[in-house]
C-alpha positions in Angstrom: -3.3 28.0 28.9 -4.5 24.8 27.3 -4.9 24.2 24.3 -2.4 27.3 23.3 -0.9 26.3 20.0 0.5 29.3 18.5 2.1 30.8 21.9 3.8 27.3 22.6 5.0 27.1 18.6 6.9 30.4 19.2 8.3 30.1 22.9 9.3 26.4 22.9 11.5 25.9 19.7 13.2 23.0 21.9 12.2 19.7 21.1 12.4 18.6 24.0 10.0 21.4 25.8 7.3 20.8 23.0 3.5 21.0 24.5 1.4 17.8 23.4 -0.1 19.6 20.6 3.2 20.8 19.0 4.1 16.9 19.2 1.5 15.6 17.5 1.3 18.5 14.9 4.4 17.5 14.2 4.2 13.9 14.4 1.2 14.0 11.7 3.6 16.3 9.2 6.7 13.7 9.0 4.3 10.6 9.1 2.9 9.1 5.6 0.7 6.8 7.3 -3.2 7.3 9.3 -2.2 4.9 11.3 0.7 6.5 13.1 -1.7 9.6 13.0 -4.2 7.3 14.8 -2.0 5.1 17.4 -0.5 9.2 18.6 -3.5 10.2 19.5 -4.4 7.0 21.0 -1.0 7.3 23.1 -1.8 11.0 23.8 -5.0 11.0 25.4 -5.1 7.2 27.3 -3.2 8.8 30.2 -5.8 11.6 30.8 -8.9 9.1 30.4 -6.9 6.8 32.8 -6.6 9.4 35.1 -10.0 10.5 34.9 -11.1 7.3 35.6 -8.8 7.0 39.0 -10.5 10.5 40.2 -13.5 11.2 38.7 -15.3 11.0 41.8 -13.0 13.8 43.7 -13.6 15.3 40.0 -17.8 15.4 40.4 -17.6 16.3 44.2 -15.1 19.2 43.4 -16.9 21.2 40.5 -20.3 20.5 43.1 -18.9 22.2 45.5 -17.7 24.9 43.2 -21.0 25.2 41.7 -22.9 26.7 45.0 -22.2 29.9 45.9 -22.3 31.0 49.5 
């Protein structure tokens, strides 16, 4: 489920199987600074818009396709 940060608190106590979320929650508690806040999130999301930006065309012809019925 994405976005899911309560069931991934309780069923992934590794730190090694932590969800993005979890990280970064956790990452902003120990840190002092906004700035390590701010370069996280920066590190969390440039592979997703990287990725969009590879496929966003099969992205846009996909949910088309899924849009018409029949």
């Amino acid at each position: 489920m994405w976005n899911d940060y309560l069931t991934a608190l309780v069923l992934l106590p590794d730190q090694q199987n932590r969800t993005l979320s979890i990280a970064l929650a956790y990452a902003r508690t120990n840190t002092a600074s906004i700035t390590h806040d701010v370069a996280a999130i920066v590190f969390a999301v440039t592979p997703m818009l990287l990725l969009y930006a590879v496929l966003k065309d099969r992205i846009t012809t996909g949910m088309a396709a899924g849009a018409v019925k029949g």
